[in-house]
KEKE-3310 file (N, C-alpha, C; in steps of 0.2 Angstrom, whole numbers, plus 5000, padded with zeros to 4 digits):
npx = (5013:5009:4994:4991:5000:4992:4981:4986:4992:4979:4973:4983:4982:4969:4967:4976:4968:4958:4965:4967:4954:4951:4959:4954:4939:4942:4933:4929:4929:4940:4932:4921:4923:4924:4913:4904:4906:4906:4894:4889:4893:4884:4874:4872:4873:4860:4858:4853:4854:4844:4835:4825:4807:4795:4778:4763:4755:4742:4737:4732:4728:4714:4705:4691:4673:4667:4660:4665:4676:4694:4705:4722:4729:4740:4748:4760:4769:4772:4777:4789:4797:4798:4804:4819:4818:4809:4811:4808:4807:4809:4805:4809:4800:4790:4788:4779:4773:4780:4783:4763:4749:4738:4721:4705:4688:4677:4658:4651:4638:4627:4620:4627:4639:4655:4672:4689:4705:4721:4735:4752:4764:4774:4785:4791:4799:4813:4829:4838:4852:4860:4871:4882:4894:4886:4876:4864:4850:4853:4849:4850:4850:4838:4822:4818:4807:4790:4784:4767:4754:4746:4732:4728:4716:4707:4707:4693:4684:4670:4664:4652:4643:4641:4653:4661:4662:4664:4675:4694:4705:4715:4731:4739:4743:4746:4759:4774:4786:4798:4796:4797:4785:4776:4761:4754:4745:4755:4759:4769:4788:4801:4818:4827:4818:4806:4790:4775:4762:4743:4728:4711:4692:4679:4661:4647:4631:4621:4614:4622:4636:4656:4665:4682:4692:4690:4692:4689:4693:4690:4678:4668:4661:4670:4684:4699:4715:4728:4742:4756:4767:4766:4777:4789:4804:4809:4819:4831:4840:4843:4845:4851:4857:4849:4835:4834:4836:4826:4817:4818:4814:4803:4793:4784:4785:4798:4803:4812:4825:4827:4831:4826:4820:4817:4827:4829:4838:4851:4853:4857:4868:4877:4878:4884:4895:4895:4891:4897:4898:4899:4891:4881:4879:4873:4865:4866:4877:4893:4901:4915:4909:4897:4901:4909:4898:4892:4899:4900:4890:4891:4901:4895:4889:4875:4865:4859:4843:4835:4825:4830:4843:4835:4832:4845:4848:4838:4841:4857:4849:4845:4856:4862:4868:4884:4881:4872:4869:4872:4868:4859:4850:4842:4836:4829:4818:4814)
npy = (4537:4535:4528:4535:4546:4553:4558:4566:4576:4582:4584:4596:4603:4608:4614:4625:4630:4634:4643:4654:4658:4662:4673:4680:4683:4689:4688:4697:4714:4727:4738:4734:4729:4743:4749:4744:4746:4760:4760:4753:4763:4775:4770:4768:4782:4785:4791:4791:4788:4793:4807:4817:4812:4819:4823:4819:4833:4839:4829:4822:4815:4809:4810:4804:4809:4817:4824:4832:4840:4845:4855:4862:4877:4885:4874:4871:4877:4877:4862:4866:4872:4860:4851:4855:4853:4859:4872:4880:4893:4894:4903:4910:4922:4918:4914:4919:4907:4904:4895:4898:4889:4889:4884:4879:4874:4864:4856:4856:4859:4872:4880:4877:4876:4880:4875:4881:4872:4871:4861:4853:4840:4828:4822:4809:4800:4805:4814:4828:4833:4844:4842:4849:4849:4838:4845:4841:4832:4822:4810:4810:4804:4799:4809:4823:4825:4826:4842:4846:4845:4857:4863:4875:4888:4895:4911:4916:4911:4903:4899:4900:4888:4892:4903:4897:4892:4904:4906:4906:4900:4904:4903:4914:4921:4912:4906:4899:4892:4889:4888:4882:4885:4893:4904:4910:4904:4900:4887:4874:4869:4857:4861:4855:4844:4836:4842:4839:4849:4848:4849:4854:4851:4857:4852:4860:4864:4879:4880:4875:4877:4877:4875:4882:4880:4868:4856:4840:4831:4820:4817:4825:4827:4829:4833:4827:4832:4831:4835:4831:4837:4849:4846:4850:4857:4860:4875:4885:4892:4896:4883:4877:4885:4885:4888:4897:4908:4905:4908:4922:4925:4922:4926:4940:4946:4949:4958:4968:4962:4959:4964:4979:4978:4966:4957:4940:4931:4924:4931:4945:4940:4937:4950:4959:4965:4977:4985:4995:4998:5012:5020:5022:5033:5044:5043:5042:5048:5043:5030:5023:5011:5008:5008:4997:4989:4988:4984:4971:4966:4967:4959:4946:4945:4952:4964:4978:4987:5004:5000:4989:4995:5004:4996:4991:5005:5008:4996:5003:5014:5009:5005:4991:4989:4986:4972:4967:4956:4954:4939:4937:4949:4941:4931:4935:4945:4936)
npz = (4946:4963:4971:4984:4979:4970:4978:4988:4982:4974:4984:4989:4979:4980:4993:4991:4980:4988:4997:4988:4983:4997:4998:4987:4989:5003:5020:5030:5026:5029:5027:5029:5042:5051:5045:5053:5066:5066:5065:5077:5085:5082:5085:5099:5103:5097:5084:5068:5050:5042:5035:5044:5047:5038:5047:5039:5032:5040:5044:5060:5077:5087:5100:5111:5113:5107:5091:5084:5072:5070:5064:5060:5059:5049:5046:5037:5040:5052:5048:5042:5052:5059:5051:5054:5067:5079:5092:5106:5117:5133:5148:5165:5167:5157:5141:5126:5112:5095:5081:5081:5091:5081:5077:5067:5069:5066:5060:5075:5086:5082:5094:5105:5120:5118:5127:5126:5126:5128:5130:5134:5132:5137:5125:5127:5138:5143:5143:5133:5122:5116:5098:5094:5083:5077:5075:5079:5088:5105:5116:5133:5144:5156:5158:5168:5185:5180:5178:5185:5175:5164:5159:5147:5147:5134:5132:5129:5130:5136:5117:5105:5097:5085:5082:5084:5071:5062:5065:5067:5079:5092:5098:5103:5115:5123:5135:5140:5155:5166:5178:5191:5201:5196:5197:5188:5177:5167:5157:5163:5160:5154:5153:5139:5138:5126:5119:5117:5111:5112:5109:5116:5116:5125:5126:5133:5138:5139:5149:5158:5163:5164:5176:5174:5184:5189:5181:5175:5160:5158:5163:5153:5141:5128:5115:5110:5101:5093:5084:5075:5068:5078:5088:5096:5104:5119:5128:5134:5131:5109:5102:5088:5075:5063:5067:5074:5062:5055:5062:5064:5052:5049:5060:5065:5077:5076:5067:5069:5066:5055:5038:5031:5018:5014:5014:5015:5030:5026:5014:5018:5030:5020:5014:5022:5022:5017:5027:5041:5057:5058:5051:5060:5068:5064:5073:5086:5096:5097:5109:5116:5121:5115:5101:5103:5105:5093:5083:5091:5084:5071:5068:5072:5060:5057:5050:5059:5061:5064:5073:5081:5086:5095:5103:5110:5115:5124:5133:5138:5144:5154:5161:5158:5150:5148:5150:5142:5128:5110:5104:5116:5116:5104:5110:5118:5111:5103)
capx = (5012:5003:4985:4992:5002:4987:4976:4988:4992:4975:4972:4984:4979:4963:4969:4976:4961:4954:4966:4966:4945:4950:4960:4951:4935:4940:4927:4927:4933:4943:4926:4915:4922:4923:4906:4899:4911:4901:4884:4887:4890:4878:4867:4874:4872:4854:4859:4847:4857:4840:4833:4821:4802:4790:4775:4760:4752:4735:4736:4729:4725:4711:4702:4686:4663:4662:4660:4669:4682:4697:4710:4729:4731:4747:4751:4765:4776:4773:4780:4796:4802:4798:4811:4823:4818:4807:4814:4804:4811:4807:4810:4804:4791:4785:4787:4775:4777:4783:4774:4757:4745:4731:4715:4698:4681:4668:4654:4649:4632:4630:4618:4631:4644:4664:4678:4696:4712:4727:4739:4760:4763:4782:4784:4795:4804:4822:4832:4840:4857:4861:4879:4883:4897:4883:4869:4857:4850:4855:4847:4855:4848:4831:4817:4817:4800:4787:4778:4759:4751:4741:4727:4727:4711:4707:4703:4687:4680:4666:4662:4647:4646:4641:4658:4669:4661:4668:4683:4703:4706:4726:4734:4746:4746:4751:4768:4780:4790:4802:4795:4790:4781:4771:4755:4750:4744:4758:4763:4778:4790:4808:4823:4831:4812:4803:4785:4767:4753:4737:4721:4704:4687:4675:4656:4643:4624:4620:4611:4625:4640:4660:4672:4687:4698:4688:4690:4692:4692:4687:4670:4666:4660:4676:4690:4705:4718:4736:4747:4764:4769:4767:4784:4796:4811:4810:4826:4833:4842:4842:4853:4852:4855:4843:4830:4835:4837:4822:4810:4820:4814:4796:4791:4781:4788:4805:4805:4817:4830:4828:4832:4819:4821:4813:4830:4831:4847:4857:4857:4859:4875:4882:4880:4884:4900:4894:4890:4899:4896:4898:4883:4874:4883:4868:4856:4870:4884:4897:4904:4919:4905:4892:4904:4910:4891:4890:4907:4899:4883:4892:4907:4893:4886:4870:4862:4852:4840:4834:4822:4838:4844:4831:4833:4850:4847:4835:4848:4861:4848:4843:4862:4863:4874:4889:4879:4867:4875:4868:4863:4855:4842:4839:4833:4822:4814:4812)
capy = (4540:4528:4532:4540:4551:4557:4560:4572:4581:4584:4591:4601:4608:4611:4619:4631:4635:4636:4649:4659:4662:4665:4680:4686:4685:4690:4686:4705:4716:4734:4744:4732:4732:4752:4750:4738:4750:4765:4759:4753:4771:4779:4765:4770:4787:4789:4795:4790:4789:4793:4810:4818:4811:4825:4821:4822:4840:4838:4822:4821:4809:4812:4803:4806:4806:4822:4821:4838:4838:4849:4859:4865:4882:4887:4869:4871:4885:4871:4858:4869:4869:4852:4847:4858:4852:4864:4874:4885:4897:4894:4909:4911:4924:4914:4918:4917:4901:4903:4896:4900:4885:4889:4881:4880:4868:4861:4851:4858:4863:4880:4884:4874:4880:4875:4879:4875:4871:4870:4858:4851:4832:4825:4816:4804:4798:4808:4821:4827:4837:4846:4841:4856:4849:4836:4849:4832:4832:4816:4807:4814:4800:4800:4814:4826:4824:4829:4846:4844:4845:4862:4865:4883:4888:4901:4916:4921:4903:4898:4902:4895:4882:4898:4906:4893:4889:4906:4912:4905:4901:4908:4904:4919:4925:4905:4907:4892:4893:4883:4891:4876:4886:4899:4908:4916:4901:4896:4881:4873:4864:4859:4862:4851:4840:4837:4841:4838:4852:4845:4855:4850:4857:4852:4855:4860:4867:4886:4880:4870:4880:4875:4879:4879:4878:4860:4854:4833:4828:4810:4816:4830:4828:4831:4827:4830:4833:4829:4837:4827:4842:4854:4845:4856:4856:4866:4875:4892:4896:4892:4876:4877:4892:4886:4888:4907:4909:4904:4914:4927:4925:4918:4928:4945:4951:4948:4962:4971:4959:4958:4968:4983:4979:4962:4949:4932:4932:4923:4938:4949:4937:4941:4957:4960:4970:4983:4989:4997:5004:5021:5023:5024:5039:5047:5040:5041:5052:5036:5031:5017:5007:5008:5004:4991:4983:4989:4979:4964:4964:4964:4953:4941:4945:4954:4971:4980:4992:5006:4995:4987:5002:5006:4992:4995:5012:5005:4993:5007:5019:5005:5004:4988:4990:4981:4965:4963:4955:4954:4935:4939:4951:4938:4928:4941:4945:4932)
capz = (4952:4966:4971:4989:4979:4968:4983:4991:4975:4976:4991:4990:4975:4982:4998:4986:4977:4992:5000:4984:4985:5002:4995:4984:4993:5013:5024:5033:5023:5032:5025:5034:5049:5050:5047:5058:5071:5065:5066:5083:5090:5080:5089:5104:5103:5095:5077:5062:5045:5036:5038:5049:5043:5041:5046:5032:5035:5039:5050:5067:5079:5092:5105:5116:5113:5103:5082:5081:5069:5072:5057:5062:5055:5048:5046:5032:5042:5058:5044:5041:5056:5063:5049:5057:5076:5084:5098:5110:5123:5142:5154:5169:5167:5152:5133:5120:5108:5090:5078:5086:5088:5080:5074:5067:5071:5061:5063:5079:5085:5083:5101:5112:5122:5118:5131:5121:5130:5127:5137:5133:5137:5137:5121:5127:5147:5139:5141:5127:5124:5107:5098:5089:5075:5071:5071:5080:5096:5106:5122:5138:5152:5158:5161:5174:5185:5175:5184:5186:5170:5166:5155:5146:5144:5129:5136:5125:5130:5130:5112:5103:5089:5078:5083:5082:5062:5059:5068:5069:5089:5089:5107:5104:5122:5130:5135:5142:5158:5168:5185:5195:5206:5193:5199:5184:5174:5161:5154:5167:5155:5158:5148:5136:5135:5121:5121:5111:5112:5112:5109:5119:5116:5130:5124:5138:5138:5138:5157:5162:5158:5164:5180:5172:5187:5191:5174:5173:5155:5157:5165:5150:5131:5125:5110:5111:5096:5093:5076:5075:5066:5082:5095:5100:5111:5126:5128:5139:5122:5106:5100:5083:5072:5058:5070:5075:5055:5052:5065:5062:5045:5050:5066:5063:5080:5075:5061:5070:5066:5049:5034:5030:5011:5014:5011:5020:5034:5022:5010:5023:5030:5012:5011:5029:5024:5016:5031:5046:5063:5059:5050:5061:5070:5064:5081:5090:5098:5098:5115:5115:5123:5112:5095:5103:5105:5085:5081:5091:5080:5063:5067:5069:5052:5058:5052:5063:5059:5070:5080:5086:5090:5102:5110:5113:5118:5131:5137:5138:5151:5161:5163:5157:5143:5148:5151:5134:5121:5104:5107:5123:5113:5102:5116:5122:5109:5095)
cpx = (5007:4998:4985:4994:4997:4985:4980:4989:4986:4971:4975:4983:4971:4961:4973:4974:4958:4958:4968:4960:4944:4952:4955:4944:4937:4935:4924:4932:4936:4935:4920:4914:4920:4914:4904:4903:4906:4893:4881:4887:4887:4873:4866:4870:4865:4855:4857:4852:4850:4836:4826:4813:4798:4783:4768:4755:4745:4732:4735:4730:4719:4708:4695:4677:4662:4664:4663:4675:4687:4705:4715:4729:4738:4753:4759:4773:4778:4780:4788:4800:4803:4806:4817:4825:4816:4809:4810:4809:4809:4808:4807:4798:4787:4786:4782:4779:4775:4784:4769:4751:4740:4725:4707:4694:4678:4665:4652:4640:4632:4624:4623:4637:4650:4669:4683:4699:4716:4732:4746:4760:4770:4781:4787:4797:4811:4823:4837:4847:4858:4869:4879:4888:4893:4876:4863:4859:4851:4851:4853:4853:4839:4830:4820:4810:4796:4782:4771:4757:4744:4736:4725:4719:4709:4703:4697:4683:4674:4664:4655:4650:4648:4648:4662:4669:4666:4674:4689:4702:4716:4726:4740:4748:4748:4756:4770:4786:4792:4802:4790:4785:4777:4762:4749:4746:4747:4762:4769:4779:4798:4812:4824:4827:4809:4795:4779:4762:4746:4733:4717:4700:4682:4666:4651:4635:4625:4618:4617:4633:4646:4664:4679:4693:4697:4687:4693:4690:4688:4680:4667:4666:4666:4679:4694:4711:4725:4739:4751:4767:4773:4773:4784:4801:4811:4816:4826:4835:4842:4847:4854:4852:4851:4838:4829:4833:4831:4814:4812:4815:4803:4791:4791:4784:4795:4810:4811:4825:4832:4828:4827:4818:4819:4818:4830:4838:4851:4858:4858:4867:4877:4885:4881:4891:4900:4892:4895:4896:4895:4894:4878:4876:4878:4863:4862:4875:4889:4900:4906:4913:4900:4895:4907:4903:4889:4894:4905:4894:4886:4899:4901:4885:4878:4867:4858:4849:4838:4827:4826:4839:4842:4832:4840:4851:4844:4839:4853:4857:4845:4849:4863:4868:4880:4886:4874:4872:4868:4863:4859:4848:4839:4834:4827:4817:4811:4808)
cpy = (4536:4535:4536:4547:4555:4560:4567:4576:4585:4588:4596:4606:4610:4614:4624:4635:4638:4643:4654:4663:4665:4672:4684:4688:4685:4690:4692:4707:4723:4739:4739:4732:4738:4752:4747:4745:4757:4764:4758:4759:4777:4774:4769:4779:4790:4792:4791:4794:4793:4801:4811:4816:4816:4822:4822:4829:4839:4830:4824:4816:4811:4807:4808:4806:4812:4820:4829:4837:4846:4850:4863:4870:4882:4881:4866:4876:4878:4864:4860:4867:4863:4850:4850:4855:4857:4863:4879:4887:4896:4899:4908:4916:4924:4917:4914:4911:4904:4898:4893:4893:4889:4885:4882:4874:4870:4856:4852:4861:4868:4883:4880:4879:4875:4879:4876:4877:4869:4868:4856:4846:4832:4821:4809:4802:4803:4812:4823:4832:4840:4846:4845:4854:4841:4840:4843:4835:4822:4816:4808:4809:4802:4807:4816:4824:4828:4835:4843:4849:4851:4863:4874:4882:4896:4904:4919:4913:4904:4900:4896:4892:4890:4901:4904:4892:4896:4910:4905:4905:4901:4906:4906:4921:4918:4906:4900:4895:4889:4885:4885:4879:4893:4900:4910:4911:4897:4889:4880:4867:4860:4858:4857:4844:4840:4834:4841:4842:4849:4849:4850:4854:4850:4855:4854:4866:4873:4886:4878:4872:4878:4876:4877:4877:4870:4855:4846:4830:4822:4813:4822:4826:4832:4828:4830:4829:4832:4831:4837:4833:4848:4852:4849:4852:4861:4868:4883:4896:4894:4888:4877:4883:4891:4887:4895:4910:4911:4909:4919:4932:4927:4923:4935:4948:4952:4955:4967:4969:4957:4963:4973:4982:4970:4955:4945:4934:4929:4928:4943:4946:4939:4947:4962:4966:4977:4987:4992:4999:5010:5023:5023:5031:5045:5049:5040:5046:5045:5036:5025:5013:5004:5005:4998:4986:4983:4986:4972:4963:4960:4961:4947:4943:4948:4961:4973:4988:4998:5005:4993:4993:5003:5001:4992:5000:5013:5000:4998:5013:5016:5003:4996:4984:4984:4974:4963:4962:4953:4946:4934:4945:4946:4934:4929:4942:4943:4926)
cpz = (4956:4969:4979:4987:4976:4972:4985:4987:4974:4980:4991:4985:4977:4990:4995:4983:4982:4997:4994:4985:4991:5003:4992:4986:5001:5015:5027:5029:5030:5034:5030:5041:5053:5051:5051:5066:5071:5067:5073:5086:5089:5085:5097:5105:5098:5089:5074:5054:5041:5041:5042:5044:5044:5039:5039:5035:5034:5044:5055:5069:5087:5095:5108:5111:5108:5095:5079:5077:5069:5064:5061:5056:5054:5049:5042:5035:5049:5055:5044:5046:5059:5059:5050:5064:5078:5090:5101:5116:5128:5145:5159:5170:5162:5146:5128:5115:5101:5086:5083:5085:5087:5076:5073:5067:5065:5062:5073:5079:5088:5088:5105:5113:5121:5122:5126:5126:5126:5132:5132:5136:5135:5132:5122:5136:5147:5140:5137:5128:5117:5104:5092:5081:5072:5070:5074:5088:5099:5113:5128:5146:5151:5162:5168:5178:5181:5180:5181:5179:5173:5160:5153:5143:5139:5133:5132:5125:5136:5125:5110:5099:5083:5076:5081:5073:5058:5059:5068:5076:5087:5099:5106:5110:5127:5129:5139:5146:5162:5175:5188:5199:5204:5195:5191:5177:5168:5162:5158:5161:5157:5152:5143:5137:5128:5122:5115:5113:5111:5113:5111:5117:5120:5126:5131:5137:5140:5148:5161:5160:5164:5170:5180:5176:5190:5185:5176:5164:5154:5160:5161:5142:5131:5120:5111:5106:5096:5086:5079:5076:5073:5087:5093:5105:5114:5129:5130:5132:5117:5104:5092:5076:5066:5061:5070:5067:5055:5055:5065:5057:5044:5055:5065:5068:5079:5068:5063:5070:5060:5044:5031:5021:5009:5012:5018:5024:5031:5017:5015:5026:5024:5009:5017:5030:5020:5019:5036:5049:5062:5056:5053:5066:5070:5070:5087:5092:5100:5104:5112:5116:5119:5105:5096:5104:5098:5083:5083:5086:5075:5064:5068:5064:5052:5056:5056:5059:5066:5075:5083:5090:5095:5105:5115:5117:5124:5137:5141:5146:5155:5164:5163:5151:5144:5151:5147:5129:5115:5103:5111:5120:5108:5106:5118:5121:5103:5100)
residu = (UNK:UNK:UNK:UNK:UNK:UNK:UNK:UNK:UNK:UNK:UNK:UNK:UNK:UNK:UNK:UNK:UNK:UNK:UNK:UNK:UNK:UNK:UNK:UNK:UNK:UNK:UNK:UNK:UNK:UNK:UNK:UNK:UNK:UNK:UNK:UNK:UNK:UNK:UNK:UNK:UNK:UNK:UNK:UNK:UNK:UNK:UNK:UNK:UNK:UNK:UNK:UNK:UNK:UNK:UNK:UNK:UNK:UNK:UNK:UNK:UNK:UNK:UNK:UNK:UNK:UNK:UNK:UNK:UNK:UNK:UNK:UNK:UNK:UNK:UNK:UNK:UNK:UNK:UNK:UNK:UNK:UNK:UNK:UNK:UNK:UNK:UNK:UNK:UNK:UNK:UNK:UNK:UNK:UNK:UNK:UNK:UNK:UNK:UNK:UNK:UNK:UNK:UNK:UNK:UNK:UNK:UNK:UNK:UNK:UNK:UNK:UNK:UNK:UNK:UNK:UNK:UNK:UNK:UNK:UNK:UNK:UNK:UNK:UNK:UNK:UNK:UNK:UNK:UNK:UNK:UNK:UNK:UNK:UNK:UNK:UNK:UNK:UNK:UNK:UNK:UNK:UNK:UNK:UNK:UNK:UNK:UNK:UNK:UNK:UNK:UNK:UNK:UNK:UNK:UNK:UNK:UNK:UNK:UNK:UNK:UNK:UNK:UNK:UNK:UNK:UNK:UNK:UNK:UNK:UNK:UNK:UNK:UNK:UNK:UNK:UNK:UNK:UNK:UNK:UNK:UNK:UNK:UNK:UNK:UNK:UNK:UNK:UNK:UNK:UNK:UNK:UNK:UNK:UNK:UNK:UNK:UNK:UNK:UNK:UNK:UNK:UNK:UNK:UNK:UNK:UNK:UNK:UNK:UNK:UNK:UNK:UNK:UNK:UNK:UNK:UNK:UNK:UNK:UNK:UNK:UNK:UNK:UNK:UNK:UNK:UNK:UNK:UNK:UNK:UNK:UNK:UNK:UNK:UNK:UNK:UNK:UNK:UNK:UNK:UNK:UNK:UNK:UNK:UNK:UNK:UNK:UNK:UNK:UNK:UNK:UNK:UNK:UNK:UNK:UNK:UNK:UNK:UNK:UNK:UNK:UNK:UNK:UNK:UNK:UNK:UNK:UNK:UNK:UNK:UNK:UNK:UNK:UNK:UNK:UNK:UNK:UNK:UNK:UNK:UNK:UNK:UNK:UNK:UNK:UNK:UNK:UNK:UNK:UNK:UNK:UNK:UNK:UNK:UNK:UNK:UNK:UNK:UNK:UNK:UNK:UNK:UNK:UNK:UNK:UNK:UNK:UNK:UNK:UNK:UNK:UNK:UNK:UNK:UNK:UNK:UNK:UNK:UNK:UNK:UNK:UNK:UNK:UNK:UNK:UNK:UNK:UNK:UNK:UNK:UNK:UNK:UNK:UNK:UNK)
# end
């Protein structure tokens, strides 16, 4: 064979080899592309393969002149739901927040005087939207404007050092309302935001004591506290049912929606059919009406006890009745 023909024999055999490894290793496989397709419209769409990170319980971050140091009570219950995504309810004439900030000081000096506040910042510029078959909340455009920033101040303030050393400060009575134009002191928030509570404690002389409605931070011995842990999402209803589940579960006033026998609402959903309407025919003289609001409970898998009841009952002679629906009292009063 002459030396033209070797060379080409050659090559072809190594244009062969070479569209064999091309076979057997393809460049993109089907599964790659797929994924490279996916990843963009998770990107697109804000969705995080790796779950929710909770933050460590007990972290902070603070800023300002005083050497007070500040402790989140009930840090571990706050944790829970964060890994859930805190939801808070907004109404317009304000509802109490679930789980309750509370906190205790130390390292204070016990003759000074402490005001504490309580204010809500926007964690982010976002508005958010919740996609119910993937259970995730998603970026929905930019913020609404943000109303004017309020500062709750504890009503049992000013306390002294001495006070603060041995008492829990609870902000059970701050409520959260989506009334731009509220009077009566609460938090303005706006729906479908996500917000950051922050605790302030201003310190001031026994001589020299505070007028809270002219409070500026920046010209006050002051620090001011941040726990990750306490977001939320400010929202009319709630979006996520682990979240209902779980204050259901969690939330002291809520006992009227939980089983008097002390099980979690997933053993209640379970055992949900062992019950019917008509035992309660006892509290009742039955009107179509009324067993049709008993029929809507436990088709969706809920016992009530006769705290329920009363509120039902309340509904029904404020002639309200055909317009409360069972997730409508949750709303109200969880």
């Amino acid at each position: 064979m002459s030396k033209r023909g070797v060379a080409e024999s050659c090559e072809d055999a190594e244009a062969g080899d070479c569209c064999k490894e091309l076979i057997k290793k393809p460049r993109f496989t089907i599964a790659d592309i797929l994924d490279e397709k996916v990843g963009s419209i998770k990107e697109s769409l804000h969705i995080l393969d790796k779950p929710r990170s909770r933050p460590k319980i007990g972290t902070k971050s603070s800023e300002g002149n005083l050497l007070v140091d500040c402790k989140l009570e009930g840090s571990e219950l706050w944790a829970k739901f964060y890994d859930l995504g805190t939801e808070m309810i907004i109404t317009k004439s304000g509802r109490r927040m679930f789980p309750t900030v509370k906190v205790s000081f130390s390292n204070v000096i016990l003759d000074a005087l402490y005001y504490i506040f309580l204010d809500v910042i926007p964690v982010d510029s976002k508005r958010y939207r919740y996609i119910y078959n993937k259970s995730a909340w998603l970026t929905a455009g930019k913020a609404e404007p943000v109303p004017k920033n309020r500062y709750y101040l504890h009503p049992d303030s000013p306390f002294t050092g001495e006070q603060l050393t041995k008492h829990v400060i609870s902000f059970e009575k701050t409520k959260l309302t989506n009334n731009e134009v509220d009077k009566t002191g609460h938090l303005i928030l706006n729906s479908m935001h996500k917000y950051q509570p922050r605790i302030h404690i201003v310190q001031r002389s026994k001589q020299n004591q505070l007028d809270p409605s002219r409070v500026n931070m920046s010209e006050e011995q002051h620090s001011t506290f941040t726990f990750p842990e306490t977001q939320f999402m400010a929202v009319t209803a709630y979006q996520n049912q682990l979240i209902t589940k779980l204050k259901i579960e969690k939330n002291p006033f809520a006992k009227g929606f939980r089983d008097p026998t002390g099980r979690s609402p997933d053993e209640m959903e379970r055992s949900s059919g062992d019950m019917s309407p008509h035992l309660f025919s006892n509290f009742y003289h039955s009107s179509p009406l009324q067993q049709a609001m008993f029929q809507q409970c436990f088709s969706k898998t809920m016992q009530l006890n006769p705290s329920i009841i009363m509120l039902y009952q309340n509904a029904l002679a404020a002639n309200h009745a055909s317009e409360i629906t069972t997730s409508e009292v949750i709303q109200r009063y969880i």
